[in-house]
PDB file of N, CA, C and O in Angstrom:
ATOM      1  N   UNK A   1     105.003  85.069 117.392  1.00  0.00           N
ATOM      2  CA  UNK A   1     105.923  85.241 116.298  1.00  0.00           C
ATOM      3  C   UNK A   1     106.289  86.718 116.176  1.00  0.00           C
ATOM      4  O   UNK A   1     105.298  87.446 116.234  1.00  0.00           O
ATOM      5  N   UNK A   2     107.419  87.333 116.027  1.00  0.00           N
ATOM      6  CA  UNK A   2     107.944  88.670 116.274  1.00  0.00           C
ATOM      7  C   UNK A   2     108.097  88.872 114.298  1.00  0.00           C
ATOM      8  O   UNK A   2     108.473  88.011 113.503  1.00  0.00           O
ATOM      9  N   UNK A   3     107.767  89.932 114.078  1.00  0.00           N
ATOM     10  CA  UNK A   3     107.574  90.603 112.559  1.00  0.00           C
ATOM     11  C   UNK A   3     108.954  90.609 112.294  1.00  0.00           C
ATOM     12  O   UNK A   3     109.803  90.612 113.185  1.00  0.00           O
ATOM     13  N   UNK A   4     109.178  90.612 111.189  1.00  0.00           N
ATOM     14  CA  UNK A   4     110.181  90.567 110.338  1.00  0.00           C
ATOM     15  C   UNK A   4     110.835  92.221 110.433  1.00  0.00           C
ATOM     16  O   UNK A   4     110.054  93.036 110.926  1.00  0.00           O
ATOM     17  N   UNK A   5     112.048  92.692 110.043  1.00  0.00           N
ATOM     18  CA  UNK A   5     112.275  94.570 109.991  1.00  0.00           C
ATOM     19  C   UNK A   5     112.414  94.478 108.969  1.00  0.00           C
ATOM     20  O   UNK A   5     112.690  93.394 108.455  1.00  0.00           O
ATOM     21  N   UNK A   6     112.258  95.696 108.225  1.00  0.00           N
ATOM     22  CA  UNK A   6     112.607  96.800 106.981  1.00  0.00           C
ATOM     23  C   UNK A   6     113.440  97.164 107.548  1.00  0.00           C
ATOM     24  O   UNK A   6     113.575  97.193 108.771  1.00  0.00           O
ATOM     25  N   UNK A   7     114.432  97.645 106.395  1.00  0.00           N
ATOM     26  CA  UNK A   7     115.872  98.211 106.050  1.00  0.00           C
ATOM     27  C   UNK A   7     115.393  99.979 107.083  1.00  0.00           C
ATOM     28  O   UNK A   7     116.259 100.817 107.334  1.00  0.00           O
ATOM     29  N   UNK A   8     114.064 100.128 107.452  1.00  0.00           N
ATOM     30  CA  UNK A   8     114.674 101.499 107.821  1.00  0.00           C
ATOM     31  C   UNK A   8     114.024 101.406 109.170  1.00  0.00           C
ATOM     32  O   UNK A   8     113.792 102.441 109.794  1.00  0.00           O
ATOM     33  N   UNK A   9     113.611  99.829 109.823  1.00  0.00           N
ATOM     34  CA  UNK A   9     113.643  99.628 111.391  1.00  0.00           C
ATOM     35  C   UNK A   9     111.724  99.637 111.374  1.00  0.00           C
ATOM     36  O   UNK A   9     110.812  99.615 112.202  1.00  0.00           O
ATOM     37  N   UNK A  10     111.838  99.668 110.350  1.00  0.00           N
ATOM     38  CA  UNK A  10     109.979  99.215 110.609  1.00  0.00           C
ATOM     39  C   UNK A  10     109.733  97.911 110.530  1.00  0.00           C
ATOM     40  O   UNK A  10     110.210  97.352 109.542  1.00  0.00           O
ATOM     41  N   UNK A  11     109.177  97.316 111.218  1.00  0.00           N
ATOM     42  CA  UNK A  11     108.482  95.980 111.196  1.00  0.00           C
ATOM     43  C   UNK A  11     107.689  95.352 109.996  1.00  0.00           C
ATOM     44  O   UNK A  11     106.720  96.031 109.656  1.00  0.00           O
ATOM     45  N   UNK A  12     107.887  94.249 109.314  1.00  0.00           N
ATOM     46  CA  UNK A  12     106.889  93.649 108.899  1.00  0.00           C
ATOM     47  C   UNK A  12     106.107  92.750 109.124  1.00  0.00           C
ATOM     48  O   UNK A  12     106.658  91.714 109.496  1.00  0.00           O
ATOM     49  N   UNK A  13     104.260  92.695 108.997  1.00  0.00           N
ATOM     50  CA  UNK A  13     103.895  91.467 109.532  1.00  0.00           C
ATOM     51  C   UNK A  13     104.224  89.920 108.870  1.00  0.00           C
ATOM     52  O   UNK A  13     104.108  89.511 107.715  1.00  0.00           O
ATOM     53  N   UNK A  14     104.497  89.525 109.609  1.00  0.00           N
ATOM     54  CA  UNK A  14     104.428  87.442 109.418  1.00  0.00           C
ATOM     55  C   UNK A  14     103.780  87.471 108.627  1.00  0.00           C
ATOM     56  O   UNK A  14     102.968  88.369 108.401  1.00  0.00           O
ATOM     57  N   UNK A  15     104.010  86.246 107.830  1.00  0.00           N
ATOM     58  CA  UNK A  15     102.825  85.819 106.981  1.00  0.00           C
ATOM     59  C   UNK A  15     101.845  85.227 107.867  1.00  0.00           C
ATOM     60  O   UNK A  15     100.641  85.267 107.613  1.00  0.00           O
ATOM     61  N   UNK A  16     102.254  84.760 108.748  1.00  0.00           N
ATOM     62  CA  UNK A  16     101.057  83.801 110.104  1.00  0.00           C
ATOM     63  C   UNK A  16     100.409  85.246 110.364  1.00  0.00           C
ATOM     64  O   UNK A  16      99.270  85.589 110.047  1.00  0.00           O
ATOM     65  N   UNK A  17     101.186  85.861 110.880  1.00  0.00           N
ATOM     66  CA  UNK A  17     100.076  87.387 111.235  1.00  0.00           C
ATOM     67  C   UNK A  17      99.325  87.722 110.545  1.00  0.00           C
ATOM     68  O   UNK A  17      98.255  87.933 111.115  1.00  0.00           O
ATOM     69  N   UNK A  18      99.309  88.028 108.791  1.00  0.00           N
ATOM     70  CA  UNK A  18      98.629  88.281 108.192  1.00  0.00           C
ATOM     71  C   UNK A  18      97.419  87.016 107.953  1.00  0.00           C
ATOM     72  O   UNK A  18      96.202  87.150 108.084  1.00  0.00           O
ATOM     73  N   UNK A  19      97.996  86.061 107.656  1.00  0.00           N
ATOM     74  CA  UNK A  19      96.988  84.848 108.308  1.00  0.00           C
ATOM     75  C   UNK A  19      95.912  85.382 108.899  1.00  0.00           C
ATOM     76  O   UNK A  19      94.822  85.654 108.396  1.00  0.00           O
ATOM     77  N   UNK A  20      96.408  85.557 110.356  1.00  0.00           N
ATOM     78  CA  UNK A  20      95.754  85.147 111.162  1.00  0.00           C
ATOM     79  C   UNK A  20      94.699  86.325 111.428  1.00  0.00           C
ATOM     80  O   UNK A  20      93.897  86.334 112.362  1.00  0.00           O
ATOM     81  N   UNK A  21      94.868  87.540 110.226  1.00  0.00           N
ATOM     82  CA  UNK A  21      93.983  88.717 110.831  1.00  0.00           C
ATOM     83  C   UNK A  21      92.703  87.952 109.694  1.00  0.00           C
ATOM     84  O   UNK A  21      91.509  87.757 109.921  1.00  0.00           O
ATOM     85  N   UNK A  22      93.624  87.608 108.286  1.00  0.00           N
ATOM     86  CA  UNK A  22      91.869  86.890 107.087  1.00  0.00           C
ATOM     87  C   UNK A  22      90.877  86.030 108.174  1.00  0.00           C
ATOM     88  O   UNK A  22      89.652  85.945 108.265  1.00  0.00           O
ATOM     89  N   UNK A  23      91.950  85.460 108.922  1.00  0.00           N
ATOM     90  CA  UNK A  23      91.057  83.666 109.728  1.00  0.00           C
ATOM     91  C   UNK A  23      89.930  84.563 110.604  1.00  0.00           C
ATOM     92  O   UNK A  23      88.726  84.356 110.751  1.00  0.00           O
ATOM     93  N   UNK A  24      90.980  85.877 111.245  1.00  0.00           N
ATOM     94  CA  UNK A  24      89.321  85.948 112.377  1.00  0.00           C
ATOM     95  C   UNK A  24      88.986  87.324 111.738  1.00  0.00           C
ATOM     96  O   UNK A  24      88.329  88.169 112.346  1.00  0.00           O
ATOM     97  N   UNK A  25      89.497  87.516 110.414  1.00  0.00           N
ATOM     98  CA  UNK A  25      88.363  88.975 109.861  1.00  0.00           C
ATOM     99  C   UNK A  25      88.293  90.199 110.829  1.00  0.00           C
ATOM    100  O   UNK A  25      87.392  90.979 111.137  1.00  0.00           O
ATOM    101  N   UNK A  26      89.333  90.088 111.112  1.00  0.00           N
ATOM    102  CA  UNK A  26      89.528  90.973 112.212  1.00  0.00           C
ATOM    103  C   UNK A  26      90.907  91.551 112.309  1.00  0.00           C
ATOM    104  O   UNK A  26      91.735  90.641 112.351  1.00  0.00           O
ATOM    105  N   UNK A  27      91.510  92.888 112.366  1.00  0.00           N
ATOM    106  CA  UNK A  27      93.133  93.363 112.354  1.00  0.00           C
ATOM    107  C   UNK A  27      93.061  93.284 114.206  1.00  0.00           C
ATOM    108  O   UNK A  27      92.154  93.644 114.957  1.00  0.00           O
ATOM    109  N   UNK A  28      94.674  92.540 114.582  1.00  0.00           N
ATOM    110  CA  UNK A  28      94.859  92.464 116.129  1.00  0.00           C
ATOM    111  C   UNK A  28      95.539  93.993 116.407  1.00  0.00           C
ATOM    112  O   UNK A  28      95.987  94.698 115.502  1.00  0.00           O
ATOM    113  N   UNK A  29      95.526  94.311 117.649  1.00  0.00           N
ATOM    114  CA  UNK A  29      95.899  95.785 117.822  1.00  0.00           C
ATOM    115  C   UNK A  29      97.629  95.900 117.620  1.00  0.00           C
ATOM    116  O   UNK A  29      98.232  96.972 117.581  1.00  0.00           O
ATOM    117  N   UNK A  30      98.287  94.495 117.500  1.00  0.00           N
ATOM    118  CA  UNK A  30      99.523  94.676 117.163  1.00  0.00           C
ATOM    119  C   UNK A  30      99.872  95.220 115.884  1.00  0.00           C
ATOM    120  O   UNK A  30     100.770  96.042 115.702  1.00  0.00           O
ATOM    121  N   UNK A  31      98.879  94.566 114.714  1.00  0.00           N
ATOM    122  CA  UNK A  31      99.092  94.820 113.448  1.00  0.00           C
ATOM    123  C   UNK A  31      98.429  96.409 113.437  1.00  0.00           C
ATOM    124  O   UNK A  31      98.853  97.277 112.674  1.00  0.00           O
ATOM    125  N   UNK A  32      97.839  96.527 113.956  1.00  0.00           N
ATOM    126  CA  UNK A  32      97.485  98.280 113.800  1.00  0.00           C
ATOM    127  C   UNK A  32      98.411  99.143 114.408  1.00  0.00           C
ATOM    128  O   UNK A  32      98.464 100.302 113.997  1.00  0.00           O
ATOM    129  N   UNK A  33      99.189  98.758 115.366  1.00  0.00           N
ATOM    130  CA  UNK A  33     100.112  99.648 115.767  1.00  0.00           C
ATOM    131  C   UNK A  33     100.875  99.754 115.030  1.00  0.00           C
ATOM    132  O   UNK A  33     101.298 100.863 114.704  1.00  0.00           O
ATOM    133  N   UNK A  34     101.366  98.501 114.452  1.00  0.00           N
ATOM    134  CA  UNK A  34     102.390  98.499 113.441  1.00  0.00           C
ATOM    135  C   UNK A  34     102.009  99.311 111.952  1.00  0.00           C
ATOM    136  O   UNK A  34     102.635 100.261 111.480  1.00  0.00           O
ATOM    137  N   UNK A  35     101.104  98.812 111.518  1.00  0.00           N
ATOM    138  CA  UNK A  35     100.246  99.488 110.546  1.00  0.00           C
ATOM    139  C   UNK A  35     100.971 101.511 110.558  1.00  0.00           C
ATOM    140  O   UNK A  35     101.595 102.210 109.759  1.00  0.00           O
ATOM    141  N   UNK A  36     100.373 101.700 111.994  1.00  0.00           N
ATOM    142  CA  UNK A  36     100.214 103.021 112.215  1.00  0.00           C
ATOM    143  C   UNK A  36     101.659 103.673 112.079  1.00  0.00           C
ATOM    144  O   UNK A  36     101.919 104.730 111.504  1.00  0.00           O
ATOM    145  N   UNK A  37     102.412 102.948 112.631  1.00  0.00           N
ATOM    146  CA  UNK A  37     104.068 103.342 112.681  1.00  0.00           C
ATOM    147  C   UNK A  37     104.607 103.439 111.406  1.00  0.00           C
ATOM    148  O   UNK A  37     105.436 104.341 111.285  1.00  0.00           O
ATOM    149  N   UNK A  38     104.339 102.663 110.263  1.00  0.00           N
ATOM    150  CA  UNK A  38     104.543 102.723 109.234  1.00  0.00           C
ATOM    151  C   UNK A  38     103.555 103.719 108.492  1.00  0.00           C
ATOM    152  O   UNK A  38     104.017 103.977 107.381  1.00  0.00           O
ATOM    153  N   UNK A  39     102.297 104.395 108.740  1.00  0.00           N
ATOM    154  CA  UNK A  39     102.204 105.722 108.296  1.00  0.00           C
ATOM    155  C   UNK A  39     102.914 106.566 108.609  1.00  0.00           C
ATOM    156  O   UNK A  39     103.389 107.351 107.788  1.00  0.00           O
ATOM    157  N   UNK A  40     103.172 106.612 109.953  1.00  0.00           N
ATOM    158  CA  UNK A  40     104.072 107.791 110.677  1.00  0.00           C
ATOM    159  C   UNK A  40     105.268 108.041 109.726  1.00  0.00           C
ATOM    160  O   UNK A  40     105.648 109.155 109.366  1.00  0.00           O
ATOM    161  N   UNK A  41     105.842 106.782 109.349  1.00  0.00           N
ATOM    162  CA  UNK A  41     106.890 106.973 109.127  1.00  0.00           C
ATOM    163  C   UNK A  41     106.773 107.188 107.806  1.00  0.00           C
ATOM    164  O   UNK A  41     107.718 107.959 107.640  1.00  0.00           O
ATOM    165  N   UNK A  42     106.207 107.030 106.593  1.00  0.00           N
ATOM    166  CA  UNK A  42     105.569 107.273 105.385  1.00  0.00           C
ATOM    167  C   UNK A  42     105.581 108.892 105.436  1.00  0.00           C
ATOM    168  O   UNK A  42     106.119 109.372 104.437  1.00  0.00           O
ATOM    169  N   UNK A  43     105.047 109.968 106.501  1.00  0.00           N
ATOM    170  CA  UNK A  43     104.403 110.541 106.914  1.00  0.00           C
ATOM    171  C   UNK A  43     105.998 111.726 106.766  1.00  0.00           C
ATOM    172  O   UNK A  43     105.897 112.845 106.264  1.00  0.00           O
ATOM    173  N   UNK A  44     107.138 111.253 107.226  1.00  0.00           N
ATOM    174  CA  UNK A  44     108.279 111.845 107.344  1.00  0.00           C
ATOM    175  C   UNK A  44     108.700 112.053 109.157  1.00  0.00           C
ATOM    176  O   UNK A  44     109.470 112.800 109.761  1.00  0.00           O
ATOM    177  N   UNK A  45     107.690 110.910 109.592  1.00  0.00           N
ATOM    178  CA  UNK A  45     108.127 110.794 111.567  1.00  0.00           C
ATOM    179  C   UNK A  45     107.592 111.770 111.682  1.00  0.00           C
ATOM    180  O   UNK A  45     108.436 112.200 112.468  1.00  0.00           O
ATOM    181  N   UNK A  46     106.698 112.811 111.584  1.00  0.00           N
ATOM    182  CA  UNK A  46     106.153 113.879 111.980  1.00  0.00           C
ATOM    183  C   UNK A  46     105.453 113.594 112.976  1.00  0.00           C
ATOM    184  O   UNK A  46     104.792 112.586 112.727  1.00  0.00           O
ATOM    185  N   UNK A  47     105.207 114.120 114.333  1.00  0.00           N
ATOM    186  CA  UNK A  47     104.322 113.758 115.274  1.00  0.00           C
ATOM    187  C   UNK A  47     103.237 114.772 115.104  1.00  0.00           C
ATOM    188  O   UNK A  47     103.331 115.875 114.566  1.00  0.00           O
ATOM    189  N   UNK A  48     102.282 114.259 115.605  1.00  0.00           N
ATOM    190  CA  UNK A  48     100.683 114.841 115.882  1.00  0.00           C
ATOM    191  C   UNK A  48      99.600 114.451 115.102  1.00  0.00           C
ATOM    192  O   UNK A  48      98.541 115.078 115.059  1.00  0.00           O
ATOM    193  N   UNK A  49      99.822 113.500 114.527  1.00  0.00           N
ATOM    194  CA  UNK A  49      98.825 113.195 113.371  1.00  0.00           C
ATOM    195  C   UNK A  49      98.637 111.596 114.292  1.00  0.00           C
ATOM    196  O   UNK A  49      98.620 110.679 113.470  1.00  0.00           O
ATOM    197  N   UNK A  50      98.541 111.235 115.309  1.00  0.00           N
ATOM    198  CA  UNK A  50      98.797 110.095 115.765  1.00  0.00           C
ATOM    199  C   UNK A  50      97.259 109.153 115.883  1.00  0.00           C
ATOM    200  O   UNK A  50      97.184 107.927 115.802  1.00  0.00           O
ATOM    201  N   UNK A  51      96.383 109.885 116.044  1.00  0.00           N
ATOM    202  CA  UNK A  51      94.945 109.411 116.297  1.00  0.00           C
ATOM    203  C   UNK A  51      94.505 109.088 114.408  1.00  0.00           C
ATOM    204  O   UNK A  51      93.772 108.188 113.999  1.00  0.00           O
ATOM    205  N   UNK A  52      95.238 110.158 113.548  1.00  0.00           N
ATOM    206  CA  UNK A  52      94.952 109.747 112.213  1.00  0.00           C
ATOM    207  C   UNK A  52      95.488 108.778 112.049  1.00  0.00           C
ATOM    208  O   UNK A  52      94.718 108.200 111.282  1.00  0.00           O
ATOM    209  N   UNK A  53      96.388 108.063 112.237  1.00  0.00           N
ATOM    210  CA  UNK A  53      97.308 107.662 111.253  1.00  0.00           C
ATOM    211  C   UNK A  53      96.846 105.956 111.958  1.00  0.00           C
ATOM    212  O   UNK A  53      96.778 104.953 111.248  1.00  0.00           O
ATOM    213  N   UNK A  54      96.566 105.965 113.510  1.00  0.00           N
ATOM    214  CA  UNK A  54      95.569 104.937 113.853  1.00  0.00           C
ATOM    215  C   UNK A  54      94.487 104.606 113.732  1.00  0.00           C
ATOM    216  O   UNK A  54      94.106 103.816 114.595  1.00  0.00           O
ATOM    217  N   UNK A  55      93.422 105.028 112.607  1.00  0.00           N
ATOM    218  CA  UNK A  55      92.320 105.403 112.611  1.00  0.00           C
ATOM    219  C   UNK A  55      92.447 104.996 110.791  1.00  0.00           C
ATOM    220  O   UNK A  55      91.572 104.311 110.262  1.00  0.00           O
ATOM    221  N   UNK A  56      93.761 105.580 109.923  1.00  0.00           N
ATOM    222  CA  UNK A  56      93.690 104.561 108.926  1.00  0.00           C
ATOM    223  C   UNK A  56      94.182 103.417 108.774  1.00  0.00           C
ATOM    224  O   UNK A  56      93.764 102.692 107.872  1.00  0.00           O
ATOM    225  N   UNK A  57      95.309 102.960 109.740  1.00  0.00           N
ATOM    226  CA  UNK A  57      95.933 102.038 109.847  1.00  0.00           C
ATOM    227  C   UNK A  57      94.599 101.003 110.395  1.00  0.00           C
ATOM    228  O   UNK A  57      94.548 100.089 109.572  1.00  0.00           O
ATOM    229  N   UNK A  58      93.691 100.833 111.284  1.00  0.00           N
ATOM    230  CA  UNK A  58      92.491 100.557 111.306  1.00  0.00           C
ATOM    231  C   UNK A  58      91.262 100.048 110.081  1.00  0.00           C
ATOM    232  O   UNK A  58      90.582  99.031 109.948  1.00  0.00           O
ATOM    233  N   UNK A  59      91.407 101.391 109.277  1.00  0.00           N
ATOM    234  CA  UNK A  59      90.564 101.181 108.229  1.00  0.00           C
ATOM    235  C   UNK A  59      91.028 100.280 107.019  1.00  0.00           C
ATOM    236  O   UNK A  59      90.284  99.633 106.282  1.00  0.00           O
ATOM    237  N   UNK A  60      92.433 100.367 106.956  1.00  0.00           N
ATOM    238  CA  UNK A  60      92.793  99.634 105.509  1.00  0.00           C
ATOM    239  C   UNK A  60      93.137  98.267 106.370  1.00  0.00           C
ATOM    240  O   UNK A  60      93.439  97.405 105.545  1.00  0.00           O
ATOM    241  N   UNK A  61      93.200  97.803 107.545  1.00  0.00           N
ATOM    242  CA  UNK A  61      93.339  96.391 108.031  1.00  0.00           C
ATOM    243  C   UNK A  61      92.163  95.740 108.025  1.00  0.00           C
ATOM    244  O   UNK A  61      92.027  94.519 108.105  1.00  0.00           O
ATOM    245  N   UNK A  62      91.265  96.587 107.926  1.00  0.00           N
ATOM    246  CA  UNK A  62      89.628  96.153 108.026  1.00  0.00           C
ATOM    247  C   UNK A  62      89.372  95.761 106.644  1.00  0.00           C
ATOM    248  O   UNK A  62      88.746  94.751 106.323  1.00  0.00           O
ATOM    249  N   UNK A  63      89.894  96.620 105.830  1.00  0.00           N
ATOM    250  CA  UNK A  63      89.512  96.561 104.324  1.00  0.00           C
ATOM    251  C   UNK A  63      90.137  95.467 103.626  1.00  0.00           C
ATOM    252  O   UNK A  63      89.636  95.033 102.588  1.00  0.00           O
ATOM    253  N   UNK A  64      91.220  94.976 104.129  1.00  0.00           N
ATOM    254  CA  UNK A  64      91.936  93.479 103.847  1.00  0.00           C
ATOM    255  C   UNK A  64      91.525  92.828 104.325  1.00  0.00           C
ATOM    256  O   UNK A  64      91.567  91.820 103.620  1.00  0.00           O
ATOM    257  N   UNK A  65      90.800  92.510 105.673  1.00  0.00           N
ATOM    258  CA  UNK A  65      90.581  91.176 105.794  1.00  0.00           C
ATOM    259  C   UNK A  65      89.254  91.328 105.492  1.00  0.00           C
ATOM    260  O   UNK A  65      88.866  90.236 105.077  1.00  0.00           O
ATOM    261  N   UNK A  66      88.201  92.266 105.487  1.00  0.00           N
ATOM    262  CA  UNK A  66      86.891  91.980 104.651  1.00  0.00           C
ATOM    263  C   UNK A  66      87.154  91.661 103.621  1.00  0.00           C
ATOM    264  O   UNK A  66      86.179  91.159 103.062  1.00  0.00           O
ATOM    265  N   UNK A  67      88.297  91.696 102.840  1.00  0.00           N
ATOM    266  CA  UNK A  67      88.795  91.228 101.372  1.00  0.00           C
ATOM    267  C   UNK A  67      89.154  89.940 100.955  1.00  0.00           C
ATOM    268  O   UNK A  67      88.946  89.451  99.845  1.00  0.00           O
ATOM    269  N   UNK A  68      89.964  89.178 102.368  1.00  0.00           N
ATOM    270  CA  UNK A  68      90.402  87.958 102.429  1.00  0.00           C
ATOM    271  C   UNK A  68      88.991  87.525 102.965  1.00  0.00           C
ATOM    272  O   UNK A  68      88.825  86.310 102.866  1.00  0.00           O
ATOM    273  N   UNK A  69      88.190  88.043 103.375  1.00  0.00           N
ATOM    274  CA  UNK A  69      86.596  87.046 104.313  1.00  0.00           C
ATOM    275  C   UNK A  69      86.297  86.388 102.610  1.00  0.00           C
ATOM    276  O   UNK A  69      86.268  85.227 102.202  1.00  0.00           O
ATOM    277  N   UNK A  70      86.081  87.869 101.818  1.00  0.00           N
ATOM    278  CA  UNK A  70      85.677  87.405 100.730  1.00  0.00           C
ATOM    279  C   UNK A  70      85.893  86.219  99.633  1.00  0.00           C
ATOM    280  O   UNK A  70      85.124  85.380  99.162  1.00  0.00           O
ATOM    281  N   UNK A  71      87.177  86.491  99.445  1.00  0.00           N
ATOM    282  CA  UNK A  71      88.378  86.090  98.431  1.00  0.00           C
ATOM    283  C   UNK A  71      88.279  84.478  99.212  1.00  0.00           C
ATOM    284  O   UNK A  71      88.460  83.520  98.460  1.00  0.00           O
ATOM    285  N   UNK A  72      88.085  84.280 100.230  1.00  0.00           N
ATOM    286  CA  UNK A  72      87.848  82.696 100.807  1.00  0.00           C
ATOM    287  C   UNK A  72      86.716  82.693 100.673  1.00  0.00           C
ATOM    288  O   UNK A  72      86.447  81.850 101.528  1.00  0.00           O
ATOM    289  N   UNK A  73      86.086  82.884 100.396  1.00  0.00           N
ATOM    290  CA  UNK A  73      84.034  82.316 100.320  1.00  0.00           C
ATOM    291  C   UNK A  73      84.392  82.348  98.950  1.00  0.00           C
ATOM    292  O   UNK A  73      83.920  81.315  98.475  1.00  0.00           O
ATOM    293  N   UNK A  74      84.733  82.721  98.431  1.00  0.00           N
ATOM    294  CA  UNK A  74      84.510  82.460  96.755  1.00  0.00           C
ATOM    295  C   UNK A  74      85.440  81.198  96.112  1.00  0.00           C
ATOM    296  O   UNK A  74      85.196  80.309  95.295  1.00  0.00           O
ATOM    297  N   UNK A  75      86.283  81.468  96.671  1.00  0.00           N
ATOM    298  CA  UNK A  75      87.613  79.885  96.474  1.00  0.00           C
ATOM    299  C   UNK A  75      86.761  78.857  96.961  1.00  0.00           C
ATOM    300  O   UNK A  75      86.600  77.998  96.095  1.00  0.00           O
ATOM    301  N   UNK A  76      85.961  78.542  98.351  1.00  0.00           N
ATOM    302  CA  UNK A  76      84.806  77.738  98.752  1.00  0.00           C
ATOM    303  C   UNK A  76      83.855  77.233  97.976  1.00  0.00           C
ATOM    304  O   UNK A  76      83.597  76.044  97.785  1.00  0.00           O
ATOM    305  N   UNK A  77      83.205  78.429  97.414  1.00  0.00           N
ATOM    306  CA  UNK A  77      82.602  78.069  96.503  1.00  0.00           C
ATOM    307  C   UNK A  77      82.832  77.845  95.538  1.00  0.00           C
ATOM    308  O   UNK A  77      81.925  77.295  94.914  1.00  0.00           O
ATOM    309  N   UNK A  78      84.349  78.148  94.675  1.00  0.00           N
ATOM    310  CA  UNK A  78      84.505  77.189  93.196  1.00  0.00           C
ATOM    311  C   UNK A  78      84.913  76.554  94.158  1.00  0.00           C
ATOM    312  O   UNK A  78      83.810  76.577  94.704  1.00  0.00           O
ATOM    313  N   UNK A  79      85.411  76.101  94.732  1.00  0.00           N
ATOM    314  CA  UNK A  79      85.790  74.345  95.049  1.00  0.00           C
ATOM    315  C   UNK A  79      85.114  73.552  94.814  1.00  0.00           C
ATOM    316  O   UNK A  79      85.382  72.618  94.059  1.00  0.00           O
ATOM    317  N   UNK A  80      83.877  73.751  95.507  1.00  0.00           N
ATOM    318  CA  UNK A  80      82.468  72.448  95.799  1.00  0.00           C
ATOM    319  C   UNK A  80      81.799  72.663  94.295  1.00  0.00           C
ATOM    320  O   UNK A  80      80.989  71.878  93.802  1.00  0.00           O
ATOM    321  N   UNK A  81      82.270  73.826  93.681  1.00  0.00           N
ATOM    322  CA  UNK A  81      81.457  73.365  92.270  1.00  0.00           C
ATOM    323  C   UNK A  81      82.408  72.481  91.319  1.00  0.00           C
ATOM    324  O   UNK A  81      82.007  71.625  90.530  1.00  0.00           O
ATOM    325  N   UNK A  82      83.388  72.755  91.485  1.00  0.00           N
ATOM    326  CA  UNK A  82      84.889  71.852  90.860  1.00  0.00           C
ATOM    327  C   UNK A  82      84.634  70.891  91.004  1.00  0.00           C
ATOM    328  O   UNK A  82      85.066  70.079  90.186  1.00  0.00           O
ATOM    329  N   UNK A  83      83.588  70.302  92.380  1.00  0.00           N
ATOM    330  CA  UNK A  83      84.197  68.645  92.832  1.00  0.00           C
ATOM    331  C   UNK A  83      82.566  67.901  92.509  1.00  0.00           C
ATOM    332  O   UNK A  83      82.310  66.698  92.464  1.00  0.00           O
ATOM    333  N   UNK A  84      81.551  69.150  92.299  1.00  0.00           N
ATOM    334  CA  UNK A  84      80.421  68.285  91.813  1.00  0.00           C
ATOM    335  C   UNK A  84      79.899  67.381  90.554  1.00  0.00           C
ATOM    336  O   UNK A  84      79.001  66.550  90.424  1.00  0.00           O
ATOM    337  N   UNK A  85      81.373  68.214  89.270  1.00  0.00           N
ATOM    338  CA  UNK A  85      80.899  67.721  87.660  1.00  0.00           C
ATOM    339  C   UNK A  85      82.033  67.613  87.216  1.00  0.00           C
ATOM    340  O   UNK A  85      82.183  66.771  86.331  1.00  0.00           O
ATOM    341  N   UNK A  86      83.051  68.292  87.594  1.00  0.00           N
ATOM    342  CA  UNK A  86      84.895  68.177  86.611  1.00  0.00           C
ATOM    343  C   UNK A  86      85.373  67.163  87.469  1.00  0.00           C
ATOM    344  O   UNK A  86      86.502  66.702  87.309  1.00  0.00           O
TER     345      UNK A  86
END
């Protein structure tokens, strides 16, 4: 599935993409590139900051889907308590 663009030629991820990084708790190196391009460009396109800007693009993809790991174990668990007494 090819990302959606922003009005200023940056990519956005799919909703399946974003999916699919909660399902395996894991960011794919597409979404980090992309991630990263969109600091760059946040950034004012400045080059040389390139190992940073992959390195947070990294960290905050990590930090969402450890968020979605979560945010699904807890929906799991009210479920099965929903379906034991209500």
């Amino acid at each position: 599935m090819v990302p959606k663009k922003k009005g200023n030629g940056a990519q956005v991820p799919s909703a399946q993409q974003t999916e699919e990084a909660s399902v395996n708790h894991w960011p794919t190196q597409d979404q980090i590139r992309l991630r990263a391009y969109q600091i760059y460009l946040e950034r004012g396109a400045r080059a040389g900051q390139e190992l940073d800007d992959w390195l947070r693009a990294e960290r905050e993809l990590q930090k969402v889907a450890l968020f979605a790991r979560g945010w699904n174990r807890l929906e799991r668990r009210r479920e099965r308590g929903s379906e034991g007494g209500n």
